[in-house]
C-alpha positions, 0 to 999 in steps of 0.5 A, a space after each residue: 238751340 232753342 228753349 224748347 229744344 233745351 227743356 226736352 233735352 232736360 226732361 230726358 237727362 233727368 230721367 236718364 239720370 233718375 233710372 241709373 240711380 234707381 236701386 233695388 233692395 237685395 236679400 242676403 241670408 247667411 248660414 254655415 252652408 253659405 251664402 243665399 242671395 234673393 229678391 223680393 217683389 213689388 207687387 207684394 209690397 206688404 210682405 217685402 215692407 215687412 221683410 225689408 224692416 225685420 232684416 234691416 233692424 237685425 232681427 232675423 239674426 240668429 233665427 234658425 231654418 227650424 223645419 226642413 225637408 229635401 225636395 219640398 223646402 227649408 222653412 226659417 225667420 221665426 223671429 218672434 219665438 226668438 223674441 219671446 213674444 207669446 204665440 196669439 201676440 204674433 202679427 201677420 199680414 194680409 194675404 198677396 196671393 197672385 197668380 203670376 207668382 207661383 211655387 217654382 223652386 227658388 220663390 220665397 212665400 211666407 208660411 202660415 196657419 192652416 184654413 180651419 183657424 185661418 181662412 183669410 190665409 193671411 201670412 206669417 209676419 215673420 216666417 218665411 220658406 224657399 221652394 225646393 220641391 221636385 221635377 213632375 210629369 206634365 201628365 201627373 202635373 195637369 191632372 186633379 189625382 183626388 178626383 181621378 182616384 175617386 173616378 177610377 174606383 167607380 170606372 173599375 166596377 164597370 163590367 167591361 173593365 174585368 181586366 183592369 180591375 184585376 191589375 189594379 188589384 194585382 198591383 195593391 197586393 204588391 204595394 207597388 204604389 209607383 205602378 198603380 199610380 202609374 196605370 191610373 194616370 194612363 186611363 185619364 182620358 179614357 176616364 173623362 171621356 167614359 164618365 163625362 168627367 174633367 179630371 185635368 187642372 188648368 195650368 198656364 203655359 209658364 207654369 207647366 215649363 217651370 214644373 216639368 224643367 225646373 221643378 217646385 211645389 205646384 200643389 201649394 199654389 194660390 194658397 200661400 203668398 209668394 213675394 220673392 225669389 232666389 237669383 244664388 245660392 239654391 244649392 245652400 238651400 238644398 244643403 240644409 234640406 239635407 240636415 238630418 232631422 229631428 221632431 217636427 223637422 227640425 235639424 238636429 244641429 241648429 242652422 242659424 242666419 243672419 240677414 243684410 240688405 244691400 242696394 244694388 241697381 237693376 244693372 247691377 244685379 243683371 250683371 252680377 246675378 244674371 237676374 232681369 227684375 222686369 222679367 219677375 216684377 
């Protein structure tokens, strides 16, 4: 064989050999419900750095899923409460917020003080949340409901909407919400067509599969930064989101963690948890 032959036969060994020896970091979050296993994603790597440090020196261990609330999420990882750190002490990080990662149930993002004293949007440097959310309607899902309400209010006093005015009014007096919301949905595109408007929101197409099958929280996206995802364990989350609750949503009965990282190879993880990493990362 010849020495160009062999140098190529070893530039592929090597790179062979360097892709079965690569290792992703994997999640494991321990409560008494049981066992969340997550990954977290590469091109946030600000947010999984500092998620990777605070669980490898231990210091979410015995940090609490502190606000919880079934079909929305379970909010946990306030280390620096934990650690006595004063309040304006606390650090953050700079904003990841991508579009290909959105709310869809089971993404891990990272929570957050509100525009007005945080207009950067940058995170929390500890706090974290997983994504429980709800199943929607691709119809209520793709349409901007502020603008629609206000366009609706202004199509109703149109004479030619006598009749439409009076079921609207009908149904407020009844307080039947889920019916109102209902028939205002059904004018959308009547609406827009009437009034010139564009009442709907643009969704890319993974977007409107994962809502209307799998479910999430569609209105907190490209405002909190998403950086991972739950490959097992979602039904523990759900459990917890179930704990009765007391002020600011906090369990009454105090649902703790402990947090380990444990390296697994990207074969490995498909093997174990049916989980590709191209396809997220």
């Amino acid at each position: 064989m010849s020495r160009k032959l062999n140098f190529l036969w070893s530039l592929i060994l090597v790179g062979f050999l360097g892709c079965a020896g690569q290792k992703e970091q994997v999640i494991r979050i321990d409560t008494r419900y049981g066992e969340i296993v997550a990954v977290l994603f590469d091109d946030t790597p600000a947010h999984k750095s500092n998620f990777l440090e605070l669980a490898e020196a231990g210091r979410f261990d015995s940090t609490e899923f502190h606000r919880v609330i079934p079909n929305f999420m379970v909010q946990g990882g306030d280390v620096f409460t934990k650690e006595g750190m004063p309040a304006e002490d606390w650090p953050t990080l700079p904003a990841e917020i991508l579009p290909n990662h959105f709310h869809k149930k089971g993404m891990i993002a990272a929570a957050r003080q509100g525009n007005s004293i945080n207009p950067e949007r940058r995170s929390s440097g500890s706090q974290f949340y997983i994504v429980l959310g709800e199943v929607y309607d691709e119809l209520a899902l793709t349409t901007d409901m502020q603008k629609l309400q206000t366009a609706f209010m202004q199509y109703v006093q149109l004479q030619s909407q006598d009749s439409l005015r009076q079921a609207y009014n009908q149904l407020y007096e009844l307080q039947e919400f889920d019916s109102l919301t209902r028939l205002i949905l059904s004018k959308r595109d009547e609406i827009e067509q009437s009034l010139n408007l564009k009442l709907t929101k643009d969704m890319t197409a993974e977007q409107l599969e994962a809502y209307t099958t799998v479910g999430g929280t569609p209105h907190l996206d490209g405002e909190y930064t998403v950086f991972g995802e739950v490959i097992q364990g979602l039904e523990v989350a759900e459990k917890i989101a179930q704990e009765p609750r007391g002020a600011r949503d906090k369990p009454i009965e105090p649902i703790y963690m402990t947090v380990r990282v444990e390296k697994m190879s990207p074969a490995q993880i498909e093997r174990e948890f049916g989980y590709r990493l191209n396809d997220e990362k």
